[in-house]
N, C-alpha and C positions, 0 to 999 in steps of 0.2 A: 546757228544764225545764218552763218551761210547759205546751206541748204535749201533754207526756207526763202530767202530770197532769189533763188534758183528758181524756186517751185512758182514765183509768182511771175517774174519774167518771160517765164514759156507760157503761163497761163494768159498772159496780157501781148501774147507776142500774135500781130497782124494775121488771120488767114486769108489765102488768097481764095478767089470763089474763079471756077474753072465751067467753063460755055457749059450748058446740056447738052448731055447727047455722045458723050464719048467718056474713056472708065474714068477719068475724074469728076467728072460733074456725077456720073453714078456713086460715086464714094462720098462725094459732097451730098449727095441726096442722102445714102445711108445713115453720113453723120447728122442729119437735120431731123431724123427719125427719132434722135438720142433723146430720154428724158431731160429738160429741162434741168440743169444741175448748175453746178458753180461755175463752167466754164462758158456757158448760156449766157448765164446773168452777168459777168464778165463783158459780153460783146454787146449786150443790152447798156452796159454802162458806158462803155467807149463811145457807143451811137452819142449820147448824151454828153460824152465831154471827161465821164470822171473816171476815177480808175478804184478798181472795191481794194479796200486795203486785208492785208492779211487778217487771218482770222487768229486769235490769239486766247489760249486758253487760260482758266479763269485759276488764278494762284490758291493755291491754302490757305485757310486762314495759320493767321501765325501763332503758335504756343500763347498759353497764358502765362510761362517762365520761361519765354524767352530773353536773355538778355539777364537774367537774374546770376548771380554769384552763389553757386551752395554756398551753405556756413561751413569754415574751416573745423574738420573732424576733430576730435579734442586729443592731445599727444599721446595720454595715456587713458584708459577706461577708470571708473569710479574706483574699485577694485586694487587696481596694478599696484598702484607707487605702497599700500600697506605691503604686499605680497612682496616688494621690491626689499624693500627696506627688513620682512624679517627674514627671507634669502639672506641676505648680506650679515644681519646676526647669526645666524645658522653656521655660513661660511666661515667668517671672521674666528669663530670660536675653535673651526677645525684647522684654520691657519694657526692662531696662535699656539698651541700646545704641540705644534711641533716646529715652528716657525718657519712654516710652508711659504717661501715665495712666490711659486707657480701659482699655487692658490689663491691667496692672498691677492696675486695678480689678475685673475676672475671676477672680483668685485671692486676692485679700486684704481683707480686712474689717474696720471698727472701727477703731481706734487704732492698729494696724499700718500700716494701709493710709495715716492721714492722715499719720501720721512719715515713712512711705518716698516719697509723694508729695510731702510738699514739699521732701524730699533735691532731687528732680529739680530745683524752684525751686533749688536752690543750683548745681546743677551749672557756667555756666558761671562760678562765681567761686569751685570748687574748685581745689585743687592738682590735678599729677598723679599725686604720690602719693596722694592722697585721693579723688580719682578712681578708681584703679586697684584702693584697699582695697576700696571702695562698690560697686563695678559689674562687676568681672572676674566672669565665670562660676563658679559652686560647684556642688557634689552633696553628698548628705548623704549621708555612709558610716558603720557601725557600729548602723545603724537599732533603731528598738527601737518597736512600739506598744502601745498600754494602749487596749482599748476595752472600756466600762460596756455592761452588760447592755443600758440603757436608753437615753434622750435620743436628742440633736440632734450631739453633740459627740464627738472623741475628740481622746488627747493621743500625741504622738508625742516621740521625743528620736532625735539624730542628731551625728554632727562635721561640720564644715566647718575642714577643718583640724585643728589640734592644739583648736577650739571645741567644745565642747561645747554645743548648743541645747536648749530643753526648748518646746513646738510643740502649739499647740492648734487644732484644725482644724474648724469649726461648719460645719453642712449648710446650705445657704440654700432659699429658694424654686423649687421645682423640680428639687433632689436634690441641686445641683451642690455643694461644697464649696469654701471659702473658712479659710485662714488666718487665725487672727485675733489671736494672740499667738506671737512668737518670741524669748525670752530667756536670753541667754545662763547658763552655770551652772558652776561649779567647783566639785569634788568626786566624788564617789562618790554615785548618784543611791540614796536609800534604800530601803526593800523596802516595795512597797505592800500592804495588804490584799485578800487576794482575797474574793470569794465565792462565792455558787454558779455551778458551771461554771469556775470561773478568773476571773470577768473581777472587774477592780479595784472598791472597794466607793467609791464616789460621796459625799462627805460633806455631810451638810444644811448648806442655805445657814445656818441659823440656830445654828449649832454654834461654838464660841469656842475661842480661839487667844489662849490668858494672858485678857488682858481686853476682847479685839476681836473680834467677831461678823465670820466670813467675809465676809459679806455687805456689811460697814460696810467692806470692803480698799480697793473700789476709791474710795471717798468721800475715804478714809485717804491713799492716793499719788495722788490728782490735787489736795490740799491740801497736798502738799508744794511745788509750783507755782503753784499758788492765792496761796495765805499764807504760804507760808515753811513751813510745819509746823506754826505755829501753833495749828489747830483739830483738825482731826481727823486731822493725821498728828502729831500730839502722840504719838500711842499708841506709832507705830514707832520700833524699833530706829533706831542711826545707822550703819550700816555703810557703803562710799565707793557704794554706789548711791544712798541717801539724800543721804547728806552732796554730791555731785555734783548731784542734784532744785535744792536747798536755795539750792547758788550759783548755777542759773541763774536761779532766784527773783530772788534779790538783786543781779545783775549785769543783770539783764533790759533795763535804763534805761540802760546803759550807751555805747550805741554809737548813740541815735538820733537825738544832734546830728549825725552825718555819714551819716545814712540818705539824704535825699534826692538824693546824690552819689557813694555807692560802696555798696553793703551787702557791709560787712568780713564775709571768712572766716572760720568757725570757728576759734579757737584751738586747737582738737582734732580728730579728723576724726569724724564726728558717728556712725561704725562704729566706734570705737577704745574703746568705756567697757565696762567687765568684764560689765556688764548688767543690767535692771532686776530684781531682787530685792530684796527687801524684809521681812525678817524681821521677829517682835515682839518688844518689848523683851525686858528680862529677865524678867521677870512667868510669860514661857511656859514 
């Protein structure tokens, strides 16, 4: 911009005209030989009063998707989350029969991963029918996935058996994908919202459920183990997922006079509870 205003200043800048007859007026003559050009018509404009404005070339036209947003790439391909999910059968099978942690640590994440690992810690002081529920081999038939337009995450539901699971599956570092919630469910799974394109609509962390903020859920049931329920799973419902939290709260002291000599079996088999759900009170 500069520049160009440089260019125009010397163009509109006064020449002086020098007598005939000596070498300037001969140089003045040479230049008056000059074709007719832009700096001509310039001094033809000054005679007149005006001044030519710069000359200014004529833009592109602009895109026809200019200004438009691609659509966000979908998180995983059509394909992936089946391939995903029987990966993790595959795996799961080669953990259990030897109760592989490292392994085991490959497909599972978070609080799934520390529950199922320290199943393993219990193994040699299960039954064998407890053994047998925990560890025999499965596949998940009847498949169903739900994947968000956007994020890291997608949720899957499947049976193992006459079970019904509900299966939430997070990408980790470096694409691979990891398990990190698998909770049992009874009923008839409800109809989600879609949006654009079909895929399910993702609900803000910050959005409330009767008088509990999503977000506050997980503060909510890991205080059911915490305190009893006390604080902030005060909020929740009591259905036997809850009410089951609650007694091993309070039973938790129970068995660690004879810890340093036997660590007693489950009185349940620690695969046999209908599953962590956790509804909100009445309020919702």
């Amino acid at each position: 911009m500069r520049a160009a205003r440089t260019a125009v200043a010397q163009a509109t800048t006064p020449v002086r005209n020098f007598p005939r007859g000596n070498d300037h007026g001969q140089a003045h003559r040479d230049h008056s030989r000059r074709p007719r050009g832009r700096r001509s018509a310039d001094r033809r404009l000054r005679r007149r009063g005006r001044r030519r404005r710069p000359r200014q070339r004529d833009k592109p036209a602009a895109s026809s998707t200019a200004g438009k947003t691609p659509a966000a790439a979908p998180i995983v391909t059509p394909a992936q989350p089946a391939a995903v999910l029987d990966n993790y059968e595959k795996v799961n099978t080669a953990a259990d029969k030897t109760q592989d942690k490292a392994l085991l640590g490959t497909i599972e994440g978070g609080a799934l991963y520390q529950e199922d690992s320290e199943v393993y810690k219990q193994y040699p002081k299960l039954s064998a029918k407890d053994r047998k529920s925990c560890f025999e081999p499965f596949t998940y038939s009847r498949r169903q996935f739900f994947i968000p337009a956007t994020g890291s995450w997608f949720t899957a539901s499947g049976c193992t058996g006459d079970t019904l699971q509900l299966l939430v599956f997070q990408q980790q570092t470096g694409g691979h994908w990891k398990m990190v919630v698998a909770n049992n469910h009874k009923g008839t799974l409800p109809a989600l919202a879609a949006g654009q394109g079909g895929a399910p609509v993702v609900v803000a962390p910050d959005a409330t459920v009767g008088a509990t903020k999503l977000s506050a859920l997980g503060a909510a049931i890991s205080d059911l183990r915490a305190s009893g329920g006390t604080k902030a799973g005060a909020a929740l419902a009591d259905p036997p997922a809850r009410r089951a939290a609650v007694t091993a709260y309070r039973t938790r002291q129970d068995h660690w006079g004879r810890y340093k000599t036997c660590l007693r079996p489950p009185r349940a088999s620690p695969c046999s509870s209908a599953g962590d759900t956790f509804p909100i009170g009445a309020s919702s």
